[in-house]
N, C-alpha and C positions, 0 to 999 in steps of 0.2 A: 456821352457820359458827362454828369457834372461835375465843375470845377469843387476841388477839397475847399480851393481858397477863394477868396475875395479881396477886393481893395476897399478898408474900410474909408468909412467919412470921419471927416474928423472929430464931430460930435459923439462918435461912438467912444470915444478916449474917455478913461475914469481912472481912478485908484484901483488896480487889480487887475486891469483889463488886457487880457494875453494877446498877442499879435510878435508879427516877424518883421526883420529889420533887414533890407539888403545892403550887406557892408563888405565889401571886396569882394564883391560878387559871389557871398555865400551869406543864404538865408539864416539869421541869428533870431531864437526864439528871447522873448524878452515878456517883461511884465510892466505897465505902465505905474510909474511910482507920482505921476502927474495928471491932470487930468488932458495932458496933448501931447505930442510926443516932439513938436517944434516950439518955440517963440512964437508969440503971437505977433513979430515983427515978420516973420517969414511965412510968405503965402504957400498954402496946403498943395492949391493945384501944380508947384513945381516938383513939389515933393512925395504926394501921393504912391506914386508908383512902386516906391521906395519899402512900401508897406505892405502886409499882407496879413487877411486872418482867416486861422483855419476855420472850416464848416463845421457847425456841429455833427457830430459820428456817434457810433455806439461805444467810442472807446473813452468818448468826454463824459458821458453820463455815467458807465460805469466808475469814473474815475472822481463822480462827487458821488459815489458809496450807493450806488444803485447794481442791481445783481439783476444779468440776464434774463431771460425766464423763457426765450421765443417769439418770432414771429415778430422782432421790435418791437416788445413789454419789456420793460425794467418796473422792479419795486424795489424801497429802501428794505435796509437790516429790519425795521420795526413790524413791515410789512402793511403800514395803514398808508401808504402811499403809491400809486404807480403812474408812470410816464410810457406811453403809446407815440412810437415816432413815425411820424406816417412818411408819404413820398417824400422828397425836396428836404426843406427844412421845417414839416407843418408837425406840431407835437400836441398830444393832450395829456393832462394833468391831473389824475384824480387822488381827492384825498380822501381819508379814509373808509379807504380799501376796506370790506370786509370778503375773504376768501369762500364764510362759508354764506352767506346768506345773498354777497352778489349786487347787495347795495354800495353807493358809492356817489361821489359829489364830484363831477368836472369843478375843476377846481380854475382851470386857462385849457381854452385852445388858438391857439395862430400860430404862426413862427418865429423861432428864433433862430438867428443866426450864427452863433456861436456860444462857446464854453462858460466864456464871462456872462453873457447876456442869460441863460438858464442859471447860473448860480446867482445872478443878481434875483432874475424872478424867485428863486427857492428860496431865498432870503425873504423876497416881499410877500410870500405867500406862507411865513413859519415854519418851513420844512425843515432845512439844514439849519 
């Protein structure tokens, strides 16, 4: 079975970007309000451990306004969009959807790893 989490790197840190903090030994969900989550006087590798980010899931895509549909297909409300999550963390991206005639544009396919990383892309790709 795969890990929900990972330890991110530190370059994955941005403005917005969701990860967990372990602070007295219970995992505290947080939002990066910085682009690191240490001083750049304090080295990553002592601290790393410390960190954790969840995987993307069916429950993160619904939760930037994409609606189930089966078989791991999500489309938005507008319905000219849909994401295909396949094994692991590999997803495809097509824009607009048309239901009846079946055309459609891969818009990205590769992986993403988490929640931030998919809403960053929907942003670079005009979605959300």
């Amino acid at each position: 079975m795969e890990s929900k989490y990972y330890t991110p790197e530190i370059d994955e840190f941005h403005y917005g970007f969701e990860y967990e903090s372990l602070t007295n030994n219970k995992w505290i969900k947080k939002i990066s309000l910085l682009e690191g989550p240490l001083s750049r006087a304090e080295p990553w590798s002592a601290h790393k451990d410390n960190f954790r980010v969840k995987c993307l899931d069916r429950k993160d895509i619904e939760d930037l306004g994409f609606k189930h549909i089966g078989a791991l297909w999500f489309e938005d409300v507008e319905l000219d969009c849909r994401i295909r999550k396949w094994k692991g963390l590999e997803i495809d991206i097509y824009v607009q959807w048309s239901r009846f005639d079946g055309t459609d544009s891969l818009a990205f396919r590769g992986s993403i790893k988490n929640k931030s990383e998919l809403k960053k892309l929907l942003k670079q790709l005009n979605i959300t």
